[in-house]
C-alpha positions in Angstrom: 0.0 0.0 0.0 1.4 3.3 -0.9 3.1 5.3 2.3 1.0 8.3 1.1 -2.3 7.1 1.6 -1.2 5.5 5.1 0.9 8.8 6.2 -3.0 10.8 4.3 -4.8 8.6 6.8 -2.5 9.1 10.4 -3.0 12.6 9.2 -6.7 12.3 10.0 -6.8 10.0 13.0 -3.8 12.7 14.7 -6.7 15.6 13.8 -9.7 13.2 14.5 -8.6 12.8 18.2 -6.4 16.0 18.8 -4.0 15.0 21.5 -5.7 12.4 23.0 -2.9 10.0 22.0 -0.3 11.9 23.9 -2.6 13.5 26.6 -4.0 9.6 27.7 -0.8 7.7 26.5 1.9 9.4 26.1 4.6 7.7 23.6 3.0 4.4 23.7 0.6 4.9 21.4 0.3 7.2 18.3 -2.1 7.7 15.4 0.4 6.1 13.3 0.3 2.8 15.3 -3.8 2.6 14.2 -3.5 3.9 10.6 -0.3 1.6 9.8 -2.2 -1.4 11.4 -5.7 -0.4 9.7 -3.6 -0.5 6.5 -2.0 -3.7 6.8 -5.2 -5.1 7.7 -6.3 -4.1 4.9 -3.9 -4.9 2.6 -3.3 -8.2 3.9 -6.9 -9.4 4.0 -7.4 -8.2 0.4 -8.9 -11.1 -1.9 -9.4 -11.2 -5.6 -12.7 -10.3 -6.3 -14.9 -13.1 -7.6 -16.3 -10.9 -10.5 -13.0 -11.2 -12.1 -12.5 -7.5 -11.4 -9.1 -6.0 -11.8 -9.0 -4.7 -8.6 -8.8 -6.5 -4.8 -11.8 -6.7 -2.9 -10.9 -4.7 0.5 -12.3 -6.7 4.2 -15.5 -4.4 5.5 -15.3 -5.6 9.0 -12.5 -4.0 11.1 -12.3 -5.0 14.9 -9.3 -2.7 16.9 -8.8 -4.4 20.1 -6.7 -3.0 23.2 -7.1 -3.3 26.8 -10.4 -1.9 28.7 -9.1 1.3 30.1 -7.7 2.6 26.7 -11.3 1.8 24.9 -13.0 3.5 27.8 -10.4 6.9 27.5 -10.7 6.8 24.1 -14.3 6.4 23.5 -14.9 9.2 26.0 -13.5 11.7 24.4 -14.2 11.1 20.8 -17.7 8.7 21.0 -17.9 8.2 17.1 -14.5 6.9 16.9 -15.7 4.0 15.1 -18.2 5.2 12.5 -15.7 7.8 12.0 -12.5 5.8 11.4 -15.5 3.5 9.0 -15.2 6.8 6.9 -11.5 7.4 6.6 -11.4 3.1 5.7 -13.8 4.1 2.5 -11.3 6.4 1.4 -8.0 4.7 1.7 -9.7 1.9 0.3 -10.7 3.6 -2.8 -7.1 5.9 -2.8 -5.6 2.6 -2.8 -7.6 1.0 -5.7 -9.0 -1.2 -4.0 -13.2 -2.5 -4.3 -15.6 -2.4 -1.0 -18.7 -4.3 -1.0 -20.4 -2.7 1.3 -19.8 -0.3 4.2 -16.7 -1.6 6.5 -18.1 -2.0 9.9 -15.7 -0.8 12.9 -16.2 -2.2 16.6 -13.5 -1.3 18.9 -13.2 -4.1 21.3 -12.0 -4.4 25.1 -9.3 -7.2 25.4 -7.2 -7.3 28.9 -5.1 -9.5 28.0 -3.4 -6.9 25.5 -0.7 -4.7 27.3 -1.2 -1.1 27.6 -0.7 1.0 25.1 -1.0 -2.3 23.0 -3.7 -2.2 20.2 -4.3 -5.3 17.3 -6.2 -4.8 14.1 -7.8 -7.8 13.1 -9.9 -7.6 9.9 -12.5 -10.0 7.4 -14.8 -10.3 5.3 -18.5 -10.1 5.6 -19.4 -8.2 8.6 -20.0 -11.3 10.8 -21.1 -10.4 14.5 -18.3 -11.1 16.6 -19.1 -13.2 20.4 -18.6 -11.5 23.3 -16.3 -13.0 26.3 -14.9 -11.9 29.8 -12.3 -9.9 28.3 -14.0 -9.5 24.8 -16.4 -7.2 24.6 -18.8 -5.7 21.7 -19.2 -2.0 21.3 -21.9 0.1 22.0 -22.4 1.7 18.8 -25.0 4.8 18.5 -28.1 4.2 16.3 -27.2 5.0 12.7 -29.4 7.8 10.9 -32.1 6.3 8.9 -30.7 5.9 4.7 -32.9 8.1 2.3 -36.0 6.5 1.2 -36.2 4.8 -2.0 -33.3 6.3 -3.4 -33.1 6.3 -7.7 -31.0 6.9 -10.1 -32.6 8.0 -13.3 -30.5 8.0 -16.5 -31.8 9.6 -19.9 -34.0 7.2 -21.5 -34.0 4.4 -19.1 -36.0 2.8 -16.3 -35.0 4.1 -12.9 -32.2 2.5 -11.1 -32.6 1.4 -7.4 -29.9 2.9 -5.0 -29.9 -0.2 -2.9 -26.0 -1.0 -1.4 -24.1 1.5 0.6 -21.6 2.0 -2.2 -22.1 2.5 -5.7 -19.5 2.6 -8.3 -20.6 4.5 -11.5 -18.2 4.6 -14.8 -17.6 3.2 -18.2 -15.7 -0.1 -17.1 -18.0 -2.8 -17.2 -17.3 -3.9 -13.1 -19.0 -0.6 -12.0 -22.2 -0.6 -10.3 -23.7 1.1 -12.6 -22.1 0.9 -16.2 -22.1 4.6 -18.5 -22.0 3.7 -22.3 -20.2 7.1 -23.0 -16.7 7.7 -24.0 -16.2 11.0 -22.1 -17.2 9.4 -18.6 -14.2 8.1 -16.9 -13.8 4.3 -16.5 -14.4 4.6 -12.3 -15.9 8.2 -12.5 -17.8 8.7 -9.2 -18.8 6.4 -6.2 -22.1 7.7 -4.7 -21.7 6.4 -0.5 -24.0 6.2 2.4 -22.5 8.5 5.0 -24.7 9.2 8.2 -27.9 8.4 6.4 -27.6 10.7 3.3 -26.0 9.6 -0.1 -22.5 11.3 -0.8 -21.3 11.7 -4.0 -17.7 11.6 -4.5 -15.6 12.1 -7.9 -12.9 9.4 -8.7 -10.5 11.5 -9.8 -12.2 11.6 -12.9 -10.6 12.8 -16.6 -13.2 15.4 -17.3 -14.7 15.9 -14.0 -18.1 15.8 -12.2 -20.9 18.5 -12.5 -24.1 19.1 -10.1 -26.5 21.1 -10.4 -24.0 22.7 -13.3 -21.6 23.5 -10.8 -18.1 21.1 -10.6 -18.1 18.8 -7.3 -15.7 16.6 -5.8 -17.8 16.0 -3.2 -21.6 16.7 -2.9 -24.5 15.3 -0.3 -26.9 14.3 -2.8 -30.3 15.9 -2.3 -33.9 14.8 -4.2 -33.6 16.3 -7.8 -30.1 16.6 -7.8 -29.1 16.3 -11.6 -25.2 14.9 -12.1 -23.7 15.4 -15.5 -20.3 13.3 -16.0 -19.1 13.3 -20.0 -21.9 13.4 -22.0 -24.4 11.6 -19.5 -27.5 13.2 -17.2 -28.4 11.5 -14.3 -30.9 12.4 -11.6 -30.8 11.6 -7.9 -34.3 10.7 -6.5 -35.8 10.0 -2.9 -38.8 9.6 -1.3 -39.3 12.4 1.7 -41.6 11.6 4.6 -44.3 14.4 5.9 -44.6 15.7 8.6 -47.5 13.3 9.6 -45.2 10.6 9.0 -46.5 9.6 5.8 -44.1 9.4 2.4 -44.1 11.5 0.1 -43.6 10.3 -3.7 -41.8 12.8 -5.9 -42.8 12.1 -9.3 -39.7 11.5 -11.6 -37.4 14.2 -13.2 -36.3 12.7 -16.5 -32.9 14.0 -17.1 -33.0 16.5 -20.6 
C-alpha cells in the first residue's frame, strides 16, 4: 500500500482525536500505530474479487482491540470513533484502488489481555457479528441515521435505477455498479456512498470531472432532484421524503433533458 495514503490517513486520526494519544498515552501509542495497522489489515486481508475484477476486494469488518481502560479513555472523548474511522477506511480503500462491498463496519473491542498501550487490528470479510467474552467485549455503537427512502438513479432514456447498497461505483468499465456507455465518462468516474444516512457523492479523480447542479463537485450530499452530469451523460438523484404526519411523500420522476 502506498506510504501516502497510510501517512494521508495518520494525518486524520492525529486531527480526529487531537491529543488524545499523547494526553492519555503518552509515547505508547500514536495515530500512526492505528493507521499503519488499519492499513495492513487491509492490505493483507485483500482477496481477488470473484467478479474477475481488476482490482482486490478490500475486508469491511474492522475489529481494533486493546485493553479496557484505553477503549473507555478513548471512546470518552471522541464517542464516534468508530463510525468515524469507517469513513476514513472508504477512502484509503478507494485511494488505494481497491473495491468495498459494502460499508466496513468498525467495533473497537476491550481485550485485557493486551498490554497497555498495545492495540491489534484484526480484519475479514462479511461483517460477521463477533461473540462477546470476559475480556471481549462488543461495542456500543449509536443508532445510525435512517438511509434516504427509496433512493433512484434516473439516467436519460431508461428505467430508474434502485440505489440499494451503501456503495455504488458509476463509470464506463464494465465492473462498475452502474455501467455509462459514454466515451467521455471516466472508466471509475464517481462512487455515490451512504455516510450518516444521506448519499455522498464523491468524484474518482475523474478525466473530465463531475458536475451538479451545473456547478463542478468533488464531493456533494446528494439531495432529491439533484441532476449529475459526467461526459456526456445526465443522471438524476431521486428520494422519497416523509411528511410531517409521518407519511411518504412520492416525488414524481425528473427525467434528465
Amino acid at each position: 500500500m502506498n506510504e501516502q495514503h497510510i501517512a494521508h490517513l495518520e494525518a486524520q486520526l492525529e486531527r480526529l482525536v487531537e491529543s488524545t494519544f499523547a494526553h492519555l498515552f503518552g509515547k505508547r501509542i500514536r495515530a500512526q500505530d492505528i493507521a499503519l495497522q488499519l492499513a495492513r489489515a487491509m492490505e493483507q486481508s485483500a482477496v481477488s474479487d470473484p467478479r474477475n475484477d481488476a482490482r482486490a476486494l478490500a475486508p469491511d469488518h474492522y475489529m481494533i482491540l486493546m485493553p479496557t481502560e484505553m477503549r473507555q479513555q478513548l471512546l470518552q472523548k471522541q464517542p464516534a470513533l468508530a463510525q468515524i474511522l469507517s469513513e476514513h477506511l472508504v477512502e484509503l480503500a478507494m485511494n488505494a484502488g481497491y473495491r468495498l462491498n459494502s460499508h466496513p463496519l468498525v467495533e473497537i473491542i476491550a481485550n485485557d489481555e493486551l498490554k497497555m498501550g498495545t492495540i491489534t487490528v484484526v480484519a475479514n470479510h462479511g461483517k460477521k457479528k463477533h461473540s462477546t467474552t470476559a475480556v471481549m467485549q462488543r461495542v456500543d455503537v449509536d443508532t445510525v441515521p435512517s438511509a434516504p427512502l427509496n433512493p433512484q438513479l434516473l439516467i436519460q432514456g431508461k428505467p430508474a435505477i434502485p440505489v440499494e447498497t451503501d456503495v455504488v461505483n458509476i463509470g464506463r468499465s464494465r465492473d462498475n455498479h452502474i455501467v455509462i456507455d459514454d466515451r467521455a465518462v471516466s472508466r471509475y468516474h464517481l462512487q455515490i456512498r451512504l455516510r450518516f444516512g444521506r448519499y455522498t457523492l464523491f468524484d474518482t479523480q475523474s478525466q473530465s470531472g463531475t458536475l451538479v447542479n451545473n456547478v463542478k463537485v468533488k464531493e456533494h450530499n446528494l439531495q432529491t432532484g439533484d441532476v449529475i452530469q459526467i461526459g456526456n451523460t445526465r443522471l438524476v438523484y431521486m428520494e422519497d421524503r416523509p411528511t410531517s404526519d409521518g407519511q411518504t411523500q412520492i416525488n414524481d420522476p425528473i427525467e434528465p433533458e
